[in-house]
C-alpha positions as CSV (number, residue, x, y, z in Angstrom):
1,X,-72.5,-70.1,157.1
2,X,-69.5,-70.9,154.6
3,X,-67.8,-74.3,155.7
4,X,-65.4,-74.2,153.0
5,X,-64.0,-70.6,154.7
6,X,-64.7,-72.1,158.3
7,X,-63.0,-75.5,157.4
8,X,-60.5,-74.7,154.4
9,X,-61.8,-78.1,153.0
10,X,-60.6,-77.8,149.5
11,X,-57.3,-76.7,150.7
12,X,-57.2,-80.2,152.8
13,X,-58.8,-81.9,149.8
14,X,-62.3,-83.2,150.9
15,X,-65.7,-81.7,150.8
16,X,-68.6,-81.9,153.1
17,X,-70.0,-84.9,152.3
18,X,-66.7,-86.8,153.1
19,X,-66.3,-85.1,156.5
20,X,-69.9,-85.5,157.4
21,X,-69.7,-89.4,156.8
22,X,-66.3,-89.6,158.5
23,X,-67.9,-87.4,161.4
24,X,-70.9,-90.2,161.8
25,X,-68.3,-92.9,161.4
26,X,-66.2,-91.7,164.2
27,X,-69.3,-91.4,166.4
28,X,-70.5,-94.5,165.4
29,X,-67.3,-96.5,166.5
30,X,-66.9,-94.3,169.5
31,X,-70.8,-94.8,170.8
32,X,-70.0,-97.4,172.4
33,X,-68.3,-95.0,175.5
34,X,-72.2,-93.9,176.1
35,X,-72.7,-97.1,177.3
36,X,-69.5,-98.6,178.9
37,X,-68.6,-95.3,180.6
38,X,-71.5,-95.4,182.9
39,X,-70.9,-98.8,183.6
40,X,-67.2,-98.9,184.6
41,X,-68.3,-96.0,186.7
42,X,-70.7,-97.0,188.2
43,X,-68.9,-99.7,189.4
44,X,-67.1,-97.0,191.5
45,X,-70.6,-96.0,193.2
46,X,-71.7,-93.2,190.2
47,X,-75.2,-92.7,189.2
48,X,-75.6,-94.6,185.8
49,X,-78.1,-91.7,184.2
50,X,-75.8,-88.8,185.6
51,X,-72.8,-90.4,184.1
52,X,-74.2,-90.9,180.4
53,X,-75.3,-87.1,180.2
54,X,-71.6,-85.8,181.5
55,X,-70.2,-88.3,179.1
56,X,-72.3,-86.8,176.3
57,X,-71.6,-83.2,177.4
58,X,-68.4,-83.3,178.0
59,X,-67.0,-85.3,174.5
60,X,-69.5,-82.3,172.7
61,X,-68.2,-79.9,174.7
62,X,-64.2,-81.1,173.9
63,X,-65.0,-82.3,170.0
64,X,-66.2,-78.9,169.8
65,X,-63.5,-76.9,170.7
66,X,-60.7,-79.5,168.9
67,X,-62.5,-78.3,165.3
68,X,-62.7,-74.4,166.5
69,X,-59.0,-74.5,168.4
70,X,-57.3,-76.6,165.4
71,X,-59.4,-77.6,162.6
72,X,-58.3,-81.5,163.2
73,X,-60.9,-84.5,162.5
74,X,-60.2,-85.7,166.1
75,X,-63.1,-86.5,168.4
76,X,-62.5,-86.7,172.2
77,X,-64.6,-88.5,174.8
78,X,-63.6,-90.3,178.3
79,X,-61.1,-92.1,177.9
80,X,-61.0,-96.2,178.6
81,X,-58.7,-97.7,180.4
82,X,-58.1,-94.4,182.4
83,X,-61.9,-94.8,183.9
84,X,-61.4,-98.6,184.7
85,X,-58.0,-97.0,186.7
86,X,-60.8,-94.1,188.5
87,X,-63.0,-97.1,189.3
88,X,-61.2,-100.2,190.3
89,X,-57.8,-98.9,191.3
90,X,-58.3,-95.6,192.8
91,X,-61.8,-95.9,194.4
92,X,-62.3,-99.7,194.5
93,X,-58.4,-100.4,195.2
94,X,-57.1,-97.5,197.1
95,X,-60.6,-96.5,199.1
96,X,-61.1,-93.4,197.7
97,X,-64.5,-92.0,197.5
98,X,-65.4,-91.2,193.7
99,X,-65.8,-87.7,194.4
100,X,-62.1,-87.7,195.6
101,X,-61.0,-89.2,192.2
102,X,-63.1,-86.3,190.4
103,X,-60.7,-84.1,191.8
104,X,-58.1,-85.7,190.9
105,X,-59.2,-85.8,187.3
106,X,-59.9,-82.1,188.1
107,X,-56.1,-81.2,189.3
108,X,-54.8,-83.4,186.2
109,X,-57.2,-81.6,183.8
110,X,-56.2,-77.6,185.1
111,X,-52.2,-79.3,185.1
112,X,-52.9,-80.5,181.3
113,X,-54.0,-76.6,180.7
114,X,-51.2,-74.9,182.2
115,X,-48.6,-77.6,179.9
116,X,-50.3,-77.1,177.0
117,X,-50.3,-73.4,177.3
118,X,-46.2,-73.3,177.8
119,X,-45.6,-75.7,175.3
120,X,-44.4,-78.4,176.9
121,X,-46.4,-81.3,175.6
122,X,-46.0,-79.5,171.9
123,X,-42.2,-80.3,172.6
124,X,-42.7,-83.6,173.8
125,X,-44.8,-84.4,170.7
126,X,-41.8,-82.2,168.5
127,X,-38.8,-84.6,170.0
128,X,-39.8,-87.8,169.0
129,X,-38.5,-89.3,165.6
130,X,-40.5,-90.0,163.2
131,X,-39.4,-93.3,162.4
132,X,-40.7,-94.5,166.2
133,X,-44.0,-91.6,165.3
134,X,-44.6,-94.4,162.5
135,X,-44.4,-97.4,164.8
136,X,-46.6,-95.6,167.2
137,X,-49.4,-95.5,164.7
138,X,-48.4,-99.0,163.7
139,X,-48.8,-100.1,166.9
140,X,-52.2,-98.3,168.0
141,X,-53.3,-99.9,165.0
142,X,-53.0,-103.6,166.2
143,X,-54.0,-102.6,169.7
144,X,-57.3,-100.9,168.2
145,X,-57.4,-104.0,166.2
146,X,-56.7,-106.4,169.4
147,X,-59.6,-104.3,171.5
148,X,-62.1,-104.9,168.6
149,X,-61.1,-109.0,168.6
150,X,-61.8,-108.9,172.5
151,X,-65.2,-106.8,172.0
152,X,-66.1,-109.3,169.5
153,X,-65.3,-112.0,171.9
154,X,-63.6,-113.7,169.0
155,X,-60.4,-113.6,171.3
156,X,-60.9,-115.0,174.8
157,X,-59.0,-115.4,178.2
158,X,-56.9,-118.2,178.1
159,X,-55.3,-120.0,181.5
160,X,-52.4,-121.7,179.6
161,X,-51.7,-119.9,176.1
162,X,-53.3,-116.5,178.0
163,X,-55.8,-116.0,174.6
164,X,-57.0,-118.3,172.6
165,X,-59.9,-117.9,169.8
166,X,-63.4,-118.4,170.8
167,X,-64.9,-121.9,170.5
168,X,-68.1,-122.3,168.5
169,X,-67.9,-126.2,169.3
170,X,-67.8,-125.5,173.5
171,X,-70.3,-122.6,172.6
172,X,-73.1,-125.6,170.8
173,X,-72.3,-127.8,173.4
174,X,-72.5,-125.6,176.5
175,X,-75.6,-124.1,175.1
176,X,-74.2,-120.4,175.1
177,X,-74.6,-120.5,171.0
178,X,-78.5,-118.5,171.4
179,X,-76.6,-115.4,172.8
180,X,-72.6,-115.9,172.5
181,X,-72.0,-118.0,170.1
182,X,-74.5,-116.5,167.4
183,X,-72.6,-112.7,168.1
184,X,-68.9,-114.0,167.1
185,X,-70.3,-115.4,164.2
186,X,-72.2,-112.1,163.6
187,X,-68.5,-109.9,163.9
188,X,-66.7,-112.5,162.0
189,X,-69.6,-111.6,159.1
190,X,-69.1,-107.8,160.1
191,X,-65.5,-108.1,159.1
192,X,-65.8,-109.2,156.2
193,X,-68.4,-107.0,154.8
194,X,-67.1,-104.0,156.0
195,X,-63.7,-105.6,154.2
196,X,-65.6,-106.2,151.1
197,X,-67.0,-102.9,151.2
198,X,-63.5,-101.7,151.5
199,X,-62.5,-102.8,148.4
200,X,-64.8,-101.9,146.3
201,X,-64.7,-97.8,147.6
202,X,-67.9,-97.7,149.0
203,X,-68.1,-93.9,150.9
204,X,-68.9,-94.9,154.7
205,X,-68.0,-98.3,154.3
206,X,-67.0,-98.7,157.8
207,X,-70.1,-97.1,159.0
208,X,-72.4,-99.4,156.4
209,X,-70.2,-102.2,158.2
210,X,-71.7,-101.5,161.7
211,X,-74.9,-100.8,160.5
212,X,-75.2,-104.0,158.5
213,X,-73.8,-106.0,161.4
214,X,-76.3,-104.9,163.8
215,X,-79.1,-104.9,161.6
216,X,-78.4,-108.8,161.4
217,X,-78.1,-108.8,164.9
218,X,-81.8,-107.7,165.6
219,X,-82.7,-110.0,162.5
220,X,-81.7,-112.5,164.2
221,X,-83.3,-111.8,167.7
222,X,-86.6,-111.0,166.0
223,X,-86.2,-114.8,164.3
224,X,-85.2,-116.4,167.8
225,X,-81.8,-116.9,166.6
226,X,-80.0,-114.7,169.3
227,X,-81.6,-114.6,172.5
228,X,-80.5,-112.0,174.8
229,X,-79.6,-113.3,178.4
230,X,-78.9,-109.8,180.9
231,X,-76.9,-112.0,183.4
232,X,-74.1,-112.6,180.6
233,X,-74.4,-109.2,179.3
234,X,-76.0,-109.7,176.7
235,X,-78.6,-107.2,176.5
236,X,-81.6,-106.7,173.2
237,X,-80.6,-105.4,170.0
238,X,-83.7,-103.6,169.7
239,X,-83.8,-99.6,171.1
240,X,-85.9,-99.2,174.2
241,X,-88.1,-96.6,174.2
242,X,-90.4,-97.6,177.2
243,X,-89.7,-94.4,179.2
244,X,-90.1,-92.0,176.1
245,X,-87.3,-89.6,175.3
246,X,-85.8,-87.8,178.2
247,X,-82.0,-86.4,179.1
248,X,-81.1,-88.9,182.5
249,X,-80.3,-85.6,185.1
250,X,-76.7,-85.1,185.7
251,X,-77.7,-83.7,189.6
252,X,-76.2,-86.6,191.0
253,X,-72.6,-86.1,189.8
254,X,-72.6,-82.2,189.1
255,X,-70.0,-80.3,191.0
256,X,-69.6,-83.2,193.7
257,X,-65.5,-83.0,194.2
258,X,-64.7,-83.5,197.7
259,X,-61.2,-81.7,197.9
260,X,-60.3,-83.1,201.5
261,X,-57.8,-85.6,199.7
262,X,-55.9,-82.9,198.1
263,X,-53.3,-82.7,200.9
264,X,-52.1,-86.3,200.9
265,X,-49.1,-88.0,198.9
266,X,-51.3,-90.8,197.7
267,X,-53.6,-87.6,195.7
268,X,-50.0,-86.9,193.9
269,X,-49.4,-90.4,193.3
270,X,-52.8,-90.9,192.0
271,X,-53.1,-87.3,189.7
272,X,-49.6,-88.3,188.4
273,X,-50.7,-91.4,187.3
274,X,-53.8,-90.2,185.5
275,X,-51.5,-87.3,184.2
276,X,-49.1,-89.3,182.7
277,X,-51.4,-91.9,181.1
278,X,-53.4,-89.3,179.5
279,X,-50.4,-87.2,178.1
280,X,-49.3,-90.3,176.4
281,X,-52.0,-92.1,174.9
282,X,-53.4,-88.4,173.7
283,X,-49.7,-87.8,172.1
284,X,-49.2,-91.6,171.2
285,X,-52.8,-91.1,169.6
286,X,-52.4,-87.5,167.7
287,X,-48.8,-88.7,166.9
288,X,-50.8,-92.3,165.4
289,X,-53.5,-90.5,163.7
290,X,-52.2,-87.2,162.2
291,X,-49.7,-89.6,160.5
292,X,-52.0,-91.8,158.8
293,X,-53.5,-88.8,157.2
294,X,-50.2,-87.3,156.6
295,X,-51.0,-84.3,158.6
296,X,-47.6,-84.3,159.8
297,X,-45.0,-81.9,158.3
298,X,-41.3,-82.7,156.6
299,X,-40.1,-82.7,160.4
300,X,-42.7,-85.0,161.7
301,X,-44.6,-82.0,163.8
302,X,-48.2,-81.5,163.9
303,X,-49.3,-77.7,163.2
304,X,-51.8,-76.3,165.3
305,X,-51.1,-79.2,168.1
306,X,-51.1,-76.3,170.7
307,X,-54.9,-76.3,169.7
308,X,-55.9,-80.1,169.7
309,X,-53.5,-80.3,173.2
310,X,-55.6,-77.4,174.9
311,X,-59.1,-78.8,173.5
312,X,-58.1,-82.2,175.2
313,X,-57.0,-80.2,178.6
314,X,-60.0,-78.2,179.0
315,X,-62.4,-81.2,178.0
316,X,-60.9,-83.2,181.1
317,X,-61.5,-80.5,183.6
318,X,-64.9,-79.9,182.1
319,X,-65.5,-83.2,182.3
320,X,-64.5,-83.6,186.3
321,X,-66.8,-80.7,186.9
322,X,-69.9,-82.8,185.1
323,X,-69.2,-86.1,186.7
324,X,-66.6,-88.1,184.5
325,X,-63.4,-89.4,184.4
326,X,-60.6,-88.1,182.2
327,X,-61.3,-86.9,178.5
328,X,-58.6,-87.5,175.7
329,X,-58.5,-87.5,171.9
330,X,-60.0,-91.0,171.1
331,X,-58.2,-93.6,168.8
332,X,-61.3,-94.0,167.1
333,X,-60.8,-90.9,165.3
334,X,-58.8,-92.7,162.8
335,X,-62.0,-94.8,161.6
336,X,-63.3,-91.2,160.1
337,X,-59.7,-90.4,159.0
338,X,-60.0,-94.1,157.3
339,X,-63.4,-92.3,155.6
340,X,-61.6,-89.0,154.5
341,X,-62.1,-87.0,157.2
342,X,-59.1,-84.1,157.2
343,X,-60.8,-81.4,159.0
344,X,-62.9,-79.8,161.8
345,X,-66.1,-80.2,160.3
346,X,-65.2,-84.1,161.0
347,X,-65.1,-82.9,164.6
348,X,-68.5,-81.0,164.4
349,X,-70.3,-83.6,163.3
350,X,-69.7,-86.0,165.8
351,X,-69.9,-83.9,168.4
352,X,-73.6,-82.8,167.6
353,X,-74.6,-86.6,167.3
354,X,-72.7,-86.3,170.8
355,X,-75.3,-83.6,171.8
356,X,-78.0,-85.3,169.9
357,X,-77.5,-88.4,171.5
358,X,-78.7,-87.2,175.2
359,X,-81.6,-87.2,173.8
360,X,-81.6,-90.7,172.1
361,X,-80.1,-92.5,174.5
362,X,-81.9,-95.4,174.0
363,X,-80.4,-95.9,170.9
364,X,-76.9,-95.6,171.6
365,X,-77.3,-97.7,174.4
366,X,-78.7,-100.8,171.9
367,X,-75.7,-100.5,169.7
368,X,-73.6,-103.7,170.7
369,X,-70.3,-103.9,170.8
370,X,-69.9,-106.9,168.5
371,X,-71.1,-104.5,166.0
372,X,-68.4,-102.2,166.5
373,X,-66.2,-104.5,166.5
374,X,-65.4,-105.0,162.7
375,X,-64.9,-101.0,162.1
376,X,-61.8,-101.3,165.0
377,X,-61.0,-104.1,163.0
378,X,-60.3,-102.5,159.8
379,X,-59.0,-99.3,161.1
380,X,-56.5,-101.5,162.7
381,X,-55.5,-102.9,159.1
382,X,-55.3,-99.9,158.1
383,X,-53.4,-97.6,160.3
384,X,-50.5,-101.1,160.0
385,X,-50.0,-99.6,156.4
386,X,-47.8,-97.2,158.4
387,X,-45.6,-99.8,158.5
388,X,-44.1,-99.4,155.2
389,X,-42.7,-95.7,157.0
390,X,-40.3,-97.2,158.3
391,X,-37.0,-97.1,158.1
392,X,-35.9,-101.0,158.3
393,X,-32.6,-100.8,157.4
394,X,-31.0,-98.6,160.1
395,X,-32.0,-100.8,163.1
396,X,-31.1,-98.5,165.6
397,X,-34.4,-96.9,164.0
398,X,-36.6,-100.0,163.3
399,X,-35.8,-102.0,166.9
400,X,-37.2,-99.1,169.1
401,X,-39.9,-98.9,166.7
402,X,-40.5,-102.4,167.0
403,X,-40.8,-102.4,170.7
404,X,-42.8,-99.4,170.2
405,X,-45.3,-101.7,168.3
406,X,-45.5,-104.9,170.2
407,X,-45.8,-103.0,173.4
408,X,-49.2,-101.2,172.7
409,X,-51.4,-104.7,172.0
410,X,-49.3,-106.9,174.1
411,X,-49.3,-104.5,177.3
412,X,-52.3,-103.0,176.6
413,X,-52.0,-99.5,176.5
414,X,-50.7,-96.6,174.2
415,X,-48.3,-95.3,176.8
416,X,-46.2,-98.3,177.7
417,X,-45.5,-98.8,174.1
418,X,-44.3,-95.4,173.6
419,X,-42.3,-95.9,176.7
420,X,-40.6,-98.8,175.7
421,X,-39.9,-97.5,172.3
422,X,-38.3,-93.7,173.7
423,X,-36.5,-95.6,176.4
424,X,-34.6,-98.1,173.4
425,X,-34.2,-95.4,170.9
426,X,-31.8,-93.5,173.3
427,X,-30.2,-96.8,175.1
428,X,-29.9,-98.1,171.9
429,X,-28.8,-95.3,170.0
430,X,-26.5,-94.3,172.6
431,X,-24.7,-97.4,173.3
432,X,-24.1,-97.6,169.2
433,X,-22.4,-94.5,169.2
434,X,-24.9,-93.0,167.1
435,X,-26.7,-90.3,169.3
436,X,-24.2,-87.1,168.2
437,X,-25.3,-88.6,164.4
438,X,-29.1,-88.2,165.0
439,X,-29.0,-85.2,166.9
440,X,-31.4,-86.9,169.6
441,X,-33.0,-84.0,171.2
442,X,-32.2,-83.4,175.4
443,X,-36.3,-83.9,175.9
444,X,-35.8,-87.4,174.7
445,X,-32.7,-88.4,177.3
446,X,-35.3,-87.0,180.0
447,X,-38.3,-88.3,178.7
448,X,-36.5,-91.8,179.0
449,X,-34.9,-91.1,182.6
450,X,-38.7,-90.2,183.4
451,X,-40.0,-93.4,182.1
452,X,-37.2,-95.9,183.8
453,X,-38.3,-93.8,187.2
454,X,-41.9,-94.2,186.6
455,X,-41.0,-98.6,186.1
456,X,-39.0,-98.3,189.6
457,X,-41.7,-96.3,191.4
458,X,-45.3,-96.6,190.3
């Protein structure tokens, strides 16, 4: 099998090496969906086991066909935020049984198919300037950044300031230090070596940042310094392997859509909501990643979207079908970017660890979060250098890109912030006089009437 004819990697300047450590680094800061996935879902009444293996199957399945359909190093999985919304809003919230919200998931997913086939979201993705395409990645950055802080637990809930920074002192005192306290400290270290790895060009630095991290972390647990305590969540470093290696059966959520909801309003509320949450935060992600890897043309477009938008379509009906909620293109992806990753090969490689890992399950379930941490991090720091994109002296350019970027951390989520910055760019542009001048395409004035609707009425 020729990769180079497969993958065109000397034509995107990298070789196999490159893309096979971006492909483990991806997975490696992704893993951490093998374990959370099942839990947020859970929550909504879903067999634990049966939710790991359609996680697994369905990011291998939908990794799989971004590298054959497009040849892009972007690796898709369930996608947070839009499984805590499946869990706690729509079945915990609303009252919906879980297999209700599968086929919700399932309507969106066949929806997303029929879009991507017309070309819909390609124009979407195609109408939006590139100065506020730069302050999307600059924003995703600080909200991958912000999510890796809150991991870490090195930013905590705060009643009057809303965060604050995590408090070794209260941490000695309240004797939490054993299992809390000792993990901060551990991410704070992580940082900085995988910073320090950074600068001196170390290949996988971001990956040898995890590693290292957790490997302290079981030092310490093996030394009594960290003591895991279940009832806080916080579990053992060390892999499990009491029940041998075995794939969990996915029985229990396999083809278990009730479809009795289809014919109410709330299911059209509800499919619209997951709908439009996905299509952003999979463009606002594409639109963030392809441009720190300057994948994107002179005109700002992606080539090949069609591919990486119908990959991300089927994966999410695939994915109801197994027992999951909604698949999109994870943010993550820029960690192997951050590695060197340009092609689909990227994409292979983490979606056979994805395959691989039903079967070590154990494993991926002992990776902790604080270890993690430090590789969101970085790739934070990183995709801000986008920054520098932007075009600061025309402000009816750099304000909606502005809003673009202090949306995404500060709202917490992808789409709001590429709400906010579509819905300036054309009040802001227009009211200026300056929309005739920047040739502000008609998908942009209904993108924004769209958005200001979905403020009045979801």
């Amino acid at each position: 099998m020729n990769l180079e004819k497969l993958f065109h990697l000397k034509e995107n300047h990298t070789d196999v090496k490159t893309e096979v450590m971006a492909g483990i680094t991806t997975f490696m800061t992704m893993a951490y969906i093998l374990a959370v996935n099942p839990n947020i879902l859970s929550a909504a009444g879903m067999d634990r086991g049966a939710v790991f293996t359609a996680t697994a199957l369905s990011s291998f399945v939908a990794t799989c066909l971004m590298a054959i359909l497009s040849n892009y190093p972007f690796v898709l999985a369930p996608g947070m935020g839009l499984n805590a919304y499946f869990a706690y809003t729509v079945v915990i919230g609303m009252g919906y049984s879980w297999q209700q919200a599968l086929v919700a998931v399932f309507a969106e997913g066949i929806i997303f198919i029929l879009l991507s086939l017309t070309n819909v979201r390609e124009a979407i993705f195609n109408s939006i300037p590139i100065n506020l395409k730069h302050g999307v990645s600059v924003g995703i950055g600080l909200f991958i950044a912000f999510i890796g802080l809150q991991n870490a637990k090195i930013v905590v809930n705060n009643d009057s300031t809303l965060v604050g920074v995590f408090s070794f002192k209260n941490s000695l005192s309240q004797g939490t230090f054993h299992y809390e306290g000792i993990t901060v400290l551990l991410a704070v270290i992580g940082v900085l070596v995988t910073a320090i790895m950074l600068v001196k060009n170390v290949k996988g630095g971001i990956l040898w940042g995890i590693l290292i991290t957790w490997g302290l972390g079981i030092l310490c647990q093996l030394t009594g310094l960290y003591v895991p305590n279940a009832e806080a969540g916080f579990y053992s470093l060390l892999p499990d392997f009491s029940n041998g290696i075995s794939v969990p059966s996915i029985a229990p959520t396999f083809m278990k859509m009730d479809f009795s909801i289809v014919f109410s309003l709330d299911f059209v509320i509800i499919m619209f909501a997951f709908l439009f949450v996905d299509m952003f935060d999979t463009l606002g992600t594409l639109i963030g990643v392809a441009s720190k890897a300057d994948m994107l043309d002179k005109d700002g477009r992606l080539p090949k979207i069609k591919g990486a938008l119908l990959s991300d379509a089927v994966g999410t009906t695939f994915g109801a079908v197994c027992g999951t909620s909604t698949v999109t293109t994870f943010v993550e992806s820029a960690s192997g970017v951050a590695e060197g990753g340009r092609t689909g090969l990227t994409s292979i490689v983490a979606a056979i660890l994805f395959g691989l890992s039903l079967f070590l399950s154990p494993i991926f379930l002992a990776i902790p979060s604080f270890a993690t941490a430090p590789a969101l991090i970085i790739v934070g720091f990183l995709m801000l250098t986008s920054v520098t994109k932007i075009d600061f002296n025309d402000m009816t350019e750099a304000i909606p890109a502005f809003l673009s970027i202090i949306a995404m951390p500060f709202l917490y989520s992808i789409s709001e912030g590429i709400a906010l910055g579509v819905i300036s760019y054309v009040v802001i542009n227009v009211a200026a006089g300056k929309a005739k001048e920047k040739r502000i395409s008609p998908l942009m004035y209904v993108l924004a009437v769209l958005f200001v609707l979905k403020y009045i009425l979801l």
